[in-house]
LUMVEXLUM-173490 format. One record per residue: residue in one letter; y, z negated, x negated of N, C-alpha, C, O in turn. Coordinates in steps of 0.2 Angstrom, whole numbers, m for minus. Each point is the difference from the previous one (the first is absolute). Example, Ala and Ser with C-alpha at 12.3 -4.5 7.8 and 13.67 -1.06 7.14 Angstrom:
! LUMVEXLUM-173490
  r    nc2    nc3    nc1   cac2   cac3   cac1    cc2    cc3    cc1    oc2    oc3    oc1
  a    m28    m39    m66      6      0      4      6      0     m4     m1     m3     m5
  s      6      7      7      6     m1     m4      5     m3      4      6     m1     m3
***
This chain:
! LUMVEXLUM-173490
  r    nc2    nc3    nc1   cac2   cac3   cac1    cc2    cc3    cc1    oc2    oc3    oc1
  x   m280    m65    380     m4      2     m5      1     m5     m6     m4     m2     m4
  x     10      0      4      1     m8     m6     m3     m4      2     m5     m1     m4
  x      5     m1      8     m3     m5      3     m9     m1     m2     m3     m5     m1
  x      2     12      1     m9      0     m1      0     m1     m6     m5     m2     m3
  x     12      5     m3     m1     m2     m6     m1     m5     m3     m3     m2     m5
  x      7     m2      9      2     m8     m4     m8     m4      4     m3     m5     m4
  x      1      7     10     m7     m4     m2     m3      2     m2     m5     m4      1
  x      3     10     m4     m6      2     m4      3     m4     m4     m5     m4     m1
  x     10      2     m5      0     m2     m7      0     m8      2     m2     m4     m4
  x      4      1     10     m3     m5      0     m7     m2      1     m2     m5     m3
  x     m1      8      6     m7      0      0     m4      2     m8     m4     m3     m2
  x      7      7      0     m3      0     m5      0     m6     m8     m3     m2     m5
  x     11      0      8      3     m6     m4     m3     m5      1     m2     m4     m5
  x      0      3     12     m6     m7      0     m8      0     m2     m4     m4     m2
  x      3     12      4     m8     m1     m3     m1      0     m6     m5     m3     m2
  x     11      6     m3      0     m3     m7      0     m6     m3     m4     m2     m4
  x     10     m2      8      2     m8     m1     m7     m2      2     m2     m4     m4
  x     m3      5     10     m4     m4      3     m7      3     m3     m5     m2      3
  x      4      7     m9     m5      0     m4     m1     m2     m6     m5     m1     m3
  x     13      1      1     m1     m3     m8     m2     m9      2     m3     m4     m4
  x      5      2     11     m1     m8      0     m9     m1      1     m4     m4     m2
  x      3     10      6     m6     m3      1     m4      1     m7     m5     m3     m2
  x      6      8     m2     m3      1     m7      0     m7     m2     m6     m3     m1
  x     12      0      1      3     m4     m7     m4     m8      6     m2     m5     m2
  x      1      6      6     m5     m8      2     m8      1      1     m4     m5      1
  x      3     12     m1     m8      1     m2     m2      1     m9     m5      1     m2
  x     11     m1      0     m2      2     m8     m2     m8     m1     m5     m3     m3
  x     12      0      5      2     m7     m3     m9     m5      2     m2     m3     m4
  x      0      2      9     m5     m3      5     m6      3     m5     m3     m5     m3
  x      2     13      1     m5      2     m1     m1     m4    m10     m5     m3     m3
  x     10      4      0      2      2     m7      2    m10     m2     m3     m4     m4
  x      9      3      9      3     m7     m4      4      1     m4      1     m5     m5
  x      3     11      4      4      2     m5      7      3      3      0      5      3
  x      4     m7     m5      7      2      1      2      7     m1      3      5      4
  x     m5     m5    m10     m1      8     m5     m1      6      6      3      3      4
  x     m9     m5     m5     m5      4      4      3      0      8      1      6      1
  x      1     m8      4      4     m1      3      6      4      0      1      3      5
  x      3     m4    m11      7      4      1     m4      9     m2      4      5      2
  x     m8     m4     m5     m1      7     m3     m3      3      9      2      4      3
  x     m7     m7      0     m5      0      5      5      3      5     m1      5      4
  x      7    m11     m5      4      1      7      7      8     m2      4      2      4
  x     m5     m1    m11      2      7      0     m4      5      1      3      5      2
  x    m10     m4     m3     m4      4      3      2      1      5      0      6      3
  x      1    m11      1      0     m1     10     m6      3      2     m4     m1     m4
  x      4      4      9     m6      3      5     m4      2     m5     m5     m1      2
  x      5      4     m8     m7      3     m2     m4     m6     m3     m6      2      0
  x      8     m9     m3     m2     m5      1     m3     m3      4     m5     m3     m1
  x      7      5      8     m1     m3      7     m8      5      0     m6     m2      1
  x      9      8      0     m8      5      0     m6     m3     m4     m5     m3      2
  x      7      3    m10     m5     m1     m5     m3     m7      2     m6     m1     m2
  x      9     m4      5     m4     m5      2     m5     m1      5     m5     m3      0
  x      9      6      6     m5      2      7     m6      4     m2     m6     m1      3
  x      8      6     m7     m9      5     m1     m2     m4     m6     m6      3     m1
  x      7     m6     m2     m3     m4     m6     m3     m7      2     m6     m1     m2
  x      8     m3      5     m1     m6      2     m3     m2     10     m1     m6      2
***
């Protein structure tokens, strides 16, 4: 049963890390802005959302 706990939080530990990045290099690409990139890549996935159904 540990076992299944510790990869659920790594799993979830990656899909965090691997959404704030993808926010923070579609903000960066879309924008040209650092700013806008670091605030983007704290949204994470809801960033990721708002741009897939918007663009």
């Amino acid at each position: 049963m540990d076992d299944r706990k510790s990869v659920a939080k790594q799993s979830v530990k990656t899909g965090i890390t691997f959404g704030s990045a993808l926010a923070m290099v579609i903000s960066y690409t879309t924008w040209h802005s650092v700013g806008w990139a670091i605030i983007h890549g704290l949204l994470s996935w809801v960033y990721v959302i708002y741009f897939v159904i918007r663009y």
